[in-house]
C-alpha positions in Angstrom: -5.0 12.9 0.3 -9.1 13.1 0.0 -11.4 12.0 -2.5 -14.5 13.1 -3.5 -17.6 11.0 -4.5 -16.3 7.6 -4.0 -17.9 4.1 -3.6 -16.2 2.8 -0.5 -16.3 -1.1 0.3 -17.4 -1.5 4.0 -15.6 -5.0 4.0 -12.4 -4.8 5.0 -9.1 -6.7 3.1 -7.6 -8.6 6.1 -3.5 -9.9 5.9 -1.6 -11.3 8.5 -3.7 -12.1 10.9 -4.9 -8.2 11.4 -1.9 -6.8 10.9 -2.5 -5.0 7.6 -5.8 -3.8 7.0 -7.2 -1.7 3.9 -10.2 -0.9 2.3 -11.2 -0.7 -1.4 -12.6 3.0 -3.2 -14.1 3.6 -6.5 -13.6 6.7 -7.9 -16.3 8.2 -10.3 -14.0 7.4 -13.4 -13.9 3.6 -12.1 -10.2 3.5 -11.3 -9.7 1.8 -8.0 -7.4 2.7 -5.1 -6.8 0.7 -1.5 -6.3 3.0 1.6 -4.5 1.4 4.4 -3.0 0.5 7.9 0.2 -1.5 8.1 1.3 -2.2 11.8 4.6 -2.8 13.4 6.4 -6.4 11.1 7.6 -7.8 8.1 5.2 -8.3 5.2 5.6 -10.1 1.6 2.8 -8.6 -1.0 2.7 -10.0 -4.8 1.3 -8.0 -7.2 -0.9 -8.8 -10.5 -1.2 -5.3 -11.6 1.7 -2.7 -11.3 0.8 0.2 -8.2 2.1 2.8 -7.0 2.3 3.1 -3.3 2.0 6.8 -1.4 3.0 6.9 2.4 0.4 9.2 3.9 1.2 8.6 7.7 4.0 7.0 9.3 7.3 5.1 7.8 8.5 2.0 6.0 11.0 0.6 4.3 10.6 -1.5 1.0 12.7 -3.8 -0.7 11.4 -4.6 -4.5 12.1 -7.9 -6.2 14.6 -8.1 -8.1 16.6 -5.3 -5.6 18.8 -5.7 -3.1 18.7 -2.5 -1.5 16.1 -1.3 1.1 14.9 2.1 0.5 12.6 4.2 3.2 9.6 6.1 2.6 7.9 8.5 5.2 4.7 10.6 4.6 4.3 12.6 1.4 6.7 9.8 -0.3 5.9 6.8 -2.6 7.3 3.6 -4.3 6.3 2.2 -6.9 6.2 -1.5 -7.8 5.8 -3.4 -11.2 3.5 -5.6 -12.2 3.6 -9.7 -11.7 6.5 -8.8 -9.2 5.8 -8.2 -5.6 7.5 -6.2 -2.7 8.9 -6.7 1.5 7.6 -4.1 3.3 9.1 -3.6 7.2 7.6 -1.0 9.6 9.2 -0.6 12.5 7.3 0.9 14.8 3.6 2.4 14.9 1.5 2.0 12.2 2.1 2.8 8.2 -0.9 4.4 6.3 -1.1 4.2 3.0 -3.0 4.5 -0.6 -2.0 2.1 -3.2 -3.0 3.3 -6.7 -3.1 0.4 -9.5 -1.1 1.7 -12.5 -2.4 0.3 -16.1 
C-alpha cells in the first residue's frame, strides 16, 4: 500500500512495552489510518470506532470478541473488527505490519 500527500505524526503510539508500535497518517480527505509493527506475543486491543485491519507484511492470527474461532491472516489479507468490541491478536514469529483503517 502507499499514500500520497499525507500528514504523518512523527510521535510514535507505544503498547506493550515496545512491542507494537504504529504511527498515525492524515490523508488529504481527513480520514485517518495507523501503519504498524506488531512483534512476536499475544496482544488485547479494544476498539471505539469499528476498523478494518490489512496485513501488509508478515502473519497473525485474530480472534474477535464475541468468536471463538482463531482465523489467520498473512499479507494481502484483512480482518475487520466492529466497533466498541475489541480483538486478540498472536504473532508468532517475526514481526506483523499492518494499516488499520477506521470504518464510520
Amino acid at each position: 500500500m502507499k499514500f500520497n500527500n499525507v500528514t504523518a505524526a512523527a510521535k510514535a503510539n507505544i503498547y506493550f512495552e515496545g512491542k507494537v508500535v504504529s504511527h498515525k497518517i492524515t490523508l488529504p480527505d481527513k480520514t485517518t489510518k495507523t501503519l504498524g509493527l506488531i512483534f512476536a506475543g499475544n496482544y488485547y486491543f479494544g476498539t471505539e470506532q469499528a476498523e478494518r485491519m490489512d496485513v501488509t507484511d508478515g502473519s497473525c492470527s485474530v480472534i474477535i470478541d464475541g468468536s471463538k474461532d482463531s482465523n489467520s491472516y498473512r499479507a494481502g489479507q484483512h480482518f475487520d473488527i466492529p466497533a466498541n468490541s475489541g480483538f486478540s491478536i498472536k504473532v508468532e514469529t517475526g514481526i506483523c505490519q499492518y494499516v488499520c483503517s477506521y470504518i464510520d
